[in-house]
C-alpha positions as a Markdown table, in Angstrom:
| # | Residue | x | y | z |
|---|---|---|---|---|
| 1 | Unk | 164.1 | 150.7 | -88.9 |
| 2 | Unk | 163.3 | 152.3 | -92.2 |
| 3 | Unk | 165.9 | 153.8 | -94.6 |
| 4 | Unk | 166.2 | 157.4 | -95.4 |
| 5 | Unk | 165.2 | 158.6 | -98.3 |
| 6 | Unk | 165.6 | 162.0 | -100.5 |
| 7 | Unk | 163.6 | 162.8 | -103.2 |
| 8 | Unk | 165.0 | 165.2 | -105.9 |
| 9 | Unk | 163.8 | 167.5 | -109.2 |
| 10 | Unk | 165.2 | 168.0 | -111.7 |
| 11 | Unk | 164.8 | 172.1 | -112.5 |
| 12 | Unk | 167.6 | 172.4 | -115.1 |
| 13 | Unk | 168.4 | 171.2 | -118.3 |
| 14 | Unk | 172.1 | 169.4 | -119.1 |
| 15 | Unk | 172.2 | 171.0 | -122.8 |
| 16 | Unk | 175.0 | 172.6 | -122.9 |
| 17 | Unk | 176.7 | 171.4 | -119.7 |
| 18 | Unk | 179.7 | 168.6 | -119.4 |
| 19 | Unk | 178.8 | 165.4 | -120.3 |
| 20 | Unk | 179.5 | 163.9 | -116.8 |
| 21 | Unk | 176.6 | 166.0 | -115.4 |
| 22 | Unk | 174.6 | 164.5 | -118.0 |
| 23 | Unk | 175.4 | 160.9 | -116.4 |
| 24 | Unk | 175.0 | 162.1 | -113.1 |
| 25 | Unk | 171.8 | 163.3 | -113.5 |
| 26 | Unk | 170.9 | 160.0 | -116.0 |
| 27 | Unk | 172.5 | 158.4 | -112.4 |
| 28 | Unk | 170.1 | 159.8 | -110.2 |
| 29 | Unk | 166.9 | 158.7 | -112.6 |
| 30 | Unk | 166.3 | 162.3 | -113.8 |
| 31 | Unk | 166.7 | 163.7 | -117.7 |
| 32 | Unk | 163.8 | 165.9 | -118.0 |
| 33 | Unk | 163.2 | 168.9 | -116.4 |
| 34 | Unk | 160.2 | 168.6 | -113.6 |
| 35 | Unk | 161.2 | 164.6 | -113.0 |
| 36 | Unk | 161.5 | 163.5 | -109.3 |
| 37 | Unk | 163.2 | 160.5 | -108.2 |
| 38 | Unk | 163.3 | 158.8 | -104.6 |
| 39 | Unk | 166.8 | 157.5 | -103.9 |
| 40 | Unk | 168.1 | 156.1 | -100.3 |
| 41 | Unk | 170.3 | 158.9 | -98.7 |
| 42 | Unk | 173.8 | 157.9 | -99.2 |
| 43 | Unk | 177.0 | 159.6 | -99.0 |
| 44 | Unk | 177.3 | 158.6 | -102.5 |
| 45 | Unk | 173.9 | 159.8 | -103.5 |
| 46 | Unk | 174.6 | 162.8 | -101.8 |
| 47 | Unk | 177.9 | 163.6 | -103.5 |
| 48 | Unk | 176.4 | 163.2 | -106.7 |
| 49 | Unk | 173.3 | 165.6 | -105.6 |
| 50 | Unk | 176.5 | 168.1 | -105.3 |
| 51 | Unk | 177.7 | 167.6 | -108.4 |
| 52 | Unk | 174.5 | 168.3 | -109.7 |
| 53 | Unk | 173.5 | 170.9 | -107.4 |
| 54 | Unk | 172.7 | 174.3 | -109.5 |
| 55 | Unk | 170.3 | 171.5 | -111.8 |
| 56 | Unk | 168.0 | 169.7 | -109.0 |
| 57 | Unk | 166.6 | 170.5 | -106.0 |
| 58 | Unk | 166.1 | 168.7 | -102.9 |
| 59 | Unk | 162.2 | 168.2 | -102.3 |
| 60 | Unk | 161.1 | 168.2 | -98.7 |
């Protein structure tokens, strides 16, 4: 059975944000705007998606 898998992009910048987004987003393999990443679809990977929510976008 294969894992899940959500891809994400990044569509806002961290400057002048709290520093923990920052290491989210450095968490989830993004830190400049237009990156994707593929991570496996965790509850924990999720969470931090919602941290991060109004600076990446789920990509279909």
């Amino acid at each position: 059975m294969a894992e899940k898998t959500v891809t994400v992009e990044q569509i806002g910048s961290p400057i002048r944000r709290e520093g923990k987004q920052r290491a989210t987003l450095i968490g989830l393999g993004l830190n400049k705007i237009r990156r994707r990443s593929t991570l496996t679809d965790t509850p924990s990977v999720r969470g931090m998606i919602e941290k991060v929510k109004h600076l990446v976008r789920v990509v279909e």
